[in-house]
N, C-alpha and C positions, 0 to 999 in steps of 0.2 A: 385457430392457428394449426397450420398442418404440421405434420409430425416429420421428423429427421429422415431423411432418406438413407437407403444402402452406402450412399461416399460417406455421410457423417461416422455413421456407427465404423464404418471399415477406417476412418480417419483414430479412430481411438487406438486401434491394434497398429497404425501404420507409425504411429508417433511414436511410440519406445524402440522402433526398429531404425530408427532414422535417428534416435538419438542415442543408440547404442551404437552407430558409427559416427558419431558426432565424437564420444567419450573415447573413440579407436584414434581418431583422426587429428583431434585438436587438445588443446596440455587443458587439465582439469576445471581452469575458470573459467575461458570461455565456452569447454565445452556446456559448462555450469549455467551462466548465462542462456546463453541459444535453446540450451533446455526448457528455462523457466519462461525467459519472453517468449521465445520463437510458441511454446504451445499456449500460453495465455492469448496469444495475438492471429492464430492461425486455425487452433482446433475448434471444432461448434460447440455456441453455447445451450446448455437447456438438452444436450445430449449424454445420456446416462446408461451405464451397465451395471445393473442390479444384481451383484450376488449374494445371496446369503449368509449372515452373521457380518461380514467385511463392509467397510464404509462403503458407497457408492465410488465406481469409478468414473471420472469425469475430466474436464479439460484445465480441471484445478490439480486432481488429485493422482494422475497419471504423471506427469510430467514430474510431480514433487516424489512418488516413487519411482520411478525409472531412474532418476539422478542419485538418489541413493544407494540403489541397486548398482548401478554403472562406478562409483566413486566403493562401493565395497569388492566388486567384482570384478570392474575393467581395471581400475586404476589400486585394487586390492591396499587400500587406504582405510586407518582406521580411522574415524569418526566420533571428534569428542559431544555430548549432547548438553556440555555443560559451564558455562562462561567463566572467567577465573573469580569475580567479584562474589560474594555470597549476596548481594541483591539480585544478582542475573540468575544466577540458581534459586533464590527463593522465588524470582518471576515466573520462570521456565515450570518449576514444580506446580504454583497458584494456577498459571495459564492450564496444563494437559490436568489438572486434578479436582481443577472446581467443579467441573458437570456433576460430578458426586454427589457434593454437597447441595447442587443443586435438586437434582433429582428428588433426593432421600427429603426435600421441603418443599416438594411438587407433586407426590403422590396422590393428593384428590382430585376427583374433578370437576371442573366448574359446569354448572347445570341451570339451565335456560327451558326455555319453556317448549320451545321449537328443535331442543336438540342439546347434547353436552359436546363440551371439549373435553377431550382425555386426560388424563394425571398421567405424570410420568412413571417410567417402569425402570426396572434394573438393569434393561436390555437399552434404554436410553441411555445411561451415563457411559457404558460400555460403546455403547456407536460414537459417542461424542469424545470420549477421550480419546481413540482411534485416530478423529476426524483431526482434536485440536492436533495430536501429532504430527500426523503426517504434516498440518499447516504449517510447522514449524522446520519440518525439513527443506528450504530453502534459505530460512535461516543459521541452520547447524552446519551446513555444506558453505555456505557463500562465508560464516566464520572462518572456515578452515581452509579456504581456497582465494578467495579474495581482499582479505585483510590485510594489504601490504597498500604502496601509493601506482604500484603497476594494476592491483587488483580494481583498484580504486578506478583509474585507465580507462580498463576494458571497459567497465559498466557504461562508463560515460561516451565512450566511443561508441558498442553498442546500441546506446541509446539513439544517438545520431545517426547511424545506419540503419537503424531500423524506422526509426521518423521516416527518414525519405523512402525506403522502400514503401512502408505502409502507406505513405502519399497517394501511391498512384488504385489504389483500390478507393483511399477516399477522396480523391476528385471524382473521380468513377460515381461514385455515392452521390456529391455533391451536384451536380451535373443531372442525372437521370434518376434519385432518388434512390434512398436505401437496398439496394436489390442482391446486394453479395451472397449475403447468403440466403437470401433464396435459391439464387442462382447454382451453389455450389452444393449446399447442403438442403435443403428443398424444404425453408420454412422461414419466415420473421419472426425473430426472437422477443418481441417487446409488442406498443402500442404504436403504431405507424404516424401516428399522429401526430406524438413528440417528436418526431422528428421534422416536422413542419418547423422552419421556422426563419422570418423577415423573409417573405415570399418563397424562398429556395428550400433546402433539402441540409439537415448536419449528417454526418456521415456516421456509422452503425457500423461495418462492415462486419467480424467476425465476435464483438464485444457485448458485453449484454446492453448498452445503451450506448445515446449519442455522449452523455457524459461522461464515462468513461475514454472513449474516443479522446475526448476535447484533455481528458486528465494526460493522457497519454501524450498526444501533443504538446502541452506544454512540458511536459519531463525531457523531451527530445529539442524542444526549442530550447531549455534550459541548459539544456548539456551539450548544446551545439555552442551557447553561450560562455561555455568553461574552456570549452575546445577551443576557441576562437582566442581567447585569452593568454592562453598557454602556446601557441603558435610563431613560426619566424616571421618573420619579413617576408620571406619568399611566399611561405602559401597563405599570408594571411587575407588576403583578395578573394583566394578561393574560400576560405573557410565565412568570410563574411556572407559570402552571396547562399552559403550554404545556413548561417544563422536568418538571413531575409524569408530566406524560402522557408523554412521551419517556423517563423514568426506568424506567415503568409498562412501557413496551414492551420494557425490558432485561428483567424477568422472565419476563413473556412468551415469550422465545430462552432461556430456561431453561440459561443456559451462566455456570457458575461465572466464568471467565475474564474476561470481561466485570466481571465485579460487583464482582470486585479491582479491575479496572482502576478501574471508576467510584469505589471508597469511596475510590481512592487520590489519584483526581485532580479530582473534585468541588472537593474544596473547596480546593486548589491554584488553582480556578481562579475561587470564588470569594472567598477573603480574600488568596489572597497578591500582591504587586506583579509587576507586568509584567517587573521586572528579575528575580525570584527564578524566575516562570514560565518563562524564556527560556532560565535557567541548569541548572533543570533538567531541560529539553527535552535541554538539550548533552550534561549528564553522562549521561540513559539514552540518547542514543546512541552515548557513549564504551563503555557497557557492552555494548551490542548488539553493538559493533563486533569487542570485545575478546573477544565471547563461545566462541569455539573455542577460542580461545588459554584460558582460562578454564578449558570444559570438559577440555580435554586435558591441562592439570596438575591436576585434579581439585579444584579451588577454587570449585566450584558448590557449595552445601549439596544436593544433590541429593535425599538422604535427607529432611531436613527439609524441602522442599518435598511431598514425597509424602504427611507427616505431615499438613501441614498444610490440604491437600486432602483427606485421608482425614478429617479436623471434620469437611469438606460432606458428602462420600459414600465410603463408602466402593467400591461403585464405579467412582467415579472416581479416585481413588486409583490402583485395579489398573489402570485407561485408561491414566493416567498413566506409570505403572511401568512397562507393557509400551512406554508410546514412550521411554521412556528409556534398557530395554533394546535396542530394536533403534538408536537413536539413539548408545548405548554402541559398537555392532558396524558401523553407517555409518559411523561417523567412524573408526575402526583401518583400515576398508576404504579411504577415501577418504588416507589418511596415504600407502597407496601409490605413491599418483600424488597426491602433495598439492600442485602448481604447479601443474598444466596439467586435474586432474582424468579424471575416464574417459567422459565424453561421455556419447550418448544410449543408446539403446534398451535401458535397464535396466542398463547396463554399470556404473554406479556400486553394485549392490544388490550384497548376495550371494546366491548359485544354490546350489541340490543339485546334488551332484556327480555323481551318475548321470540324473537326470531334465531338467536345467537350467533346473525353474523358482524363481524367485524366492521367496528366505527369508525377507527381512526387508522391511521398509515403512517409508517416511520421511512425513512429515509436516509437518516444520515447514520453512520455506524456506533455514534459515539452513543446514541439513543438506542439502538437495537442490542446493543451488546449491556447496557445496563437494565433493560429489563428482559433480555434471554439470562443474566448470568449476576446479574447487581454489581455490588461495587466492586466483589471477590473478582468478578470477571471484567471488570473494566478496569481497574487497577492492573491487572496482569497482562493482557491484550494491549492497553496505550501505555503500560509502563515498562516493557518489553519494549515496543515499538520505538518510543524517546530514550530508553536509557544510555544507546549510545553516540544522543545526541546531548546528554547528560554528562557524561563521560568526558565527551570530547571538546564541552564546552570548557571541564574542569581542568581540565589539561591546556587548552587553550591560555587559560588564562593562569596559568601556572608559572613561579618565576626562571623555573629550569625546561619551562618546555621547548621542543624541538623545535623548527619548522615543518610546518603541514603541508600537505601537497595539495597544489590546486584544485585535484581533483578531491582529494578528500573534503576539503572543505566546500564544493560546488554539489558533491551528491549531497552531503549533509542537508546541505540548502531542500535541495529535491525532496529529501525523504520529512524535512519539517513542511514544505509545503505539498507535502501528501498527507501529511498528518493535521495540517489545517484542512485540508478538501475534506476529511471523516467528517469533520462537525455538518456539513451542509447534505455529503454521499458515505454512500457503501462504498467507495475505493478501494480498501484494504485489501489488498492483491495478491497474490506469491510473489508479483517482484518488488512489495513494500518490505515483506521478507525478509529478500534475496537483498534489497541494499540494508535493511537493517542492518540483515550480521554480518555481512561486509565491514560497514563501517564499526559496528562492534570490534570483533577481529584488530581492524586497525585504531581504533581508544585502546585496546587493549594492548598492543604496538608500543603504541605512541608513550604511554602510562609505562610499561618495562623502560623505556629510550628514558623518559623523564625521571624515574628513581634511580635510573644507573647514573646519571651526570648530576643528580641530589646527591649522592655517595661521595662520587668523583671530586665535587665541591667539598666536602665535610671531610674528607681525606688531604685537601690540601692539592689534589691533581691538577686541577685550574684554577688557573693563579686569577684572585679578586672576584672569582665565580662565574667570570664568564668567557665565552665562548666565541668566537667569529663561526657567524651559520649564514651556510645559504639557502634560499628560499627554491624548494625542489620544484 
């Protein structure tokens, strides 16, 4: 693979300046937004500046300081790091504080015949709690800035403007083969090879894989699906032909996975009510949550899932099966050390015993983060992630709750089925983040709006308890 060219690396310095007239120009959510996608989707991947002692900067972790910097400095806003609920606080604290603990039970090394793996050092926990921070500033900001049903809005608008922008790069892809960034940034970020696929080309353009890509698309086909919902008479013609064309684009990323997701939540999200959307945002992230505990009393249909992908392709099926297999041999490995996990530098894989290199391959997040961090760390990362789809289910189904906004209850949808793509990919993004604590923010709304009209009722303010609401 050749290496990043002079535009890549100069794309790093050029992205905080562009987003520091973003935060001049536009009111703090969407300048918030445009920060977190527009560099996720634009700056190169596998492009890094190394400085000393400070985490790596990169096209994760640039964008996620520059919006904080911009929201302390442009918009001279203070910044709470801390959610009103004492489980969001004890998440928050588990999530940036377990590398510690990890560490401090990773200090030897594993030793092979051909070569050892390193133990971890003091200077590990320290890069990593850095690292989980800064991860989290997409979340702290998008609480404090998007937590209303206008915040709610933007995301999903965004989302659909940016679908179609980023369209025209991946027909580009689709059409002539992955070449974007080659083109721009002067290297292919992955195995060219995966991206074969039913004779043509999935599109890559500036994201680490085609599957990402494909994830991305259906968030934009989803939220073009909310938009289309919420619309009058007059432009709902245009906004359909604009839901087709983003549908159009899922085939395009030629990724099964997706296509489930969309048959399944389409139309969830267009006939069913905001209450039923909300709730079942909660229950797939009870299942997300619950999912190790699951697979390790063997309660996944596993088999029939392989079957049932092996309809599409057979193929994929065998794709399937072999992550399953090695997904079967991570998780026994990670049982190990199942609290604290076995840290970085491969330490969680398994090795040949004479050679010491690496046997197996993870994939999906939900496996990689239980054995980089054990349960400490996967409890914190997907219990963070669902809480304020947790949250929001509870209030849902609340007897004084509010009415929710369509868009609230359409991201929720988004962010539980990006929390189902973990189990299969690495998805977990900055703007998984960024709609977490959004929607956090607004449970947490919504939870104030729901105890003030419990009061109001127990005072005798509304007469028989209830209220005439209209649906926002």
């Amino acid at each position: 693979m050749a290496s990043p060219n002079i535009l890549a690396y100069l794309m790093l310095f050029v992205w905080p300046m562009l987003c520091w007239q973003m935060w001049k120009r536009l009111d703090p959510a969407r300048a918030l937004i445009w920060t977190v996608l527009g560099g996720y989707l634009i700056m190169p991947p596998l492009t890094v500046i190394n400085f000393p002692i400070i985490p790596d900067l990169d096209k994760t972790t640039i964008p996620n300081l520059i919006a904080w910097y911009c929201a302390l400095y442009v918009v001279r806003d203070k910044i709470s790091f801390l959610p009103e609920g004492r489980m969001g606080k004890a998440l928050i604290l588990m999530y940036i504080l377990s590398p510690f603990a990890t560490v401090l039970t990773n200090t030897e090394p594993l030793i092979f015949l051909g070569g050892d793996v390193q133990g971890m050092k003091v200077y590990d926990s320290a890069a990593a709690v850095a690292n989980q921070f800064i991860a989290l500033l997409p979340f702290f900001l998008a609480r404090r800035y998007l937590g209303t049903p206008d915040g709610m809005r933007a995301v999903i608008e965004a989302l659909v403007l940016a679908g179609l922008l980023y369209s025209v790069p991946m027909l580009i892809e689709a059409r002539f083969s992955p070449q974007m960034n080659v083109w721009v940034y002067g290297f292919f970020q992955h195995d060219f090879f995966q991206t074969i696929r039913q004779g043509g080309y999935r599109p890559v353009v500036f994201l680490p894989h085609g599957l990402w890509v494909a994830f991305f698309a259906l968030m934009c086909a989803l939220a073009a699906v909310v938009r289309l919902r919420d619309t009058t008479a007059e432009v709902r013609p245009k906004a359909l032909v604009i839901v087709l064309y983003l549908v159009f684009m899922l085939s395009v990323c030629k990724s099964a996975g997706v296509t489930v997701y969309a048959l399944g939540l389409a139309p969830l999200l267009l006939l069913a009510s905001w209450r039923a959307q909300v709730v079942v945002a909660g229950l797939l992230a009870v299942v997300v949550i619950s999912y190790p505990v699951l697979r390790g009393l063997h309660l996944v249909p596993m088999q029939q899932i392989v079957d049932f992908a092996n309809g599409f392709s057979a193929d994929r099926a065998g794709s399937l099966q072999f992550r399953i297999d090695n997904e079967e041999e991570l998780l026994a490995r990670a049982q190990e050390k199942a609290l604290f996990g076995w840290g970085g530098y491969g330490r969680a894989f398994l090795h040949d015993p004479i050679t010491g290199q690496m046997t197996t391959i993870a994939d999906g997040a939900w496996i990689i983060v239980m054995g980089t961090y054990g349960w400490l760390g996967f409890i914190a990362e997907f219990g963070l992630t669902g809480l304020p789809l947790l949250i929001l289910g509870r209030e849902a189904l609340s007897r004084f709750a509010p009415p929710f906004s369509r868009y609230t209850a359409g991201l929720a949808l988004i962010l539980a089925a990006n929390m189902v793509d973990l189990l299969p990919n690495a998805t977990h993004i900055p703007f998984t983040w960024l709609m977490a604590g959004g929607l956090l923010g607004e449970a947490e709304r919504m939870r104030r709006l729901r105890l003030a009209e419990g009061r109001a009722v127990l005072r005798g303010g509304v007469r028989g308890g209830k209220q005439k609401r209209t649906v926002i």
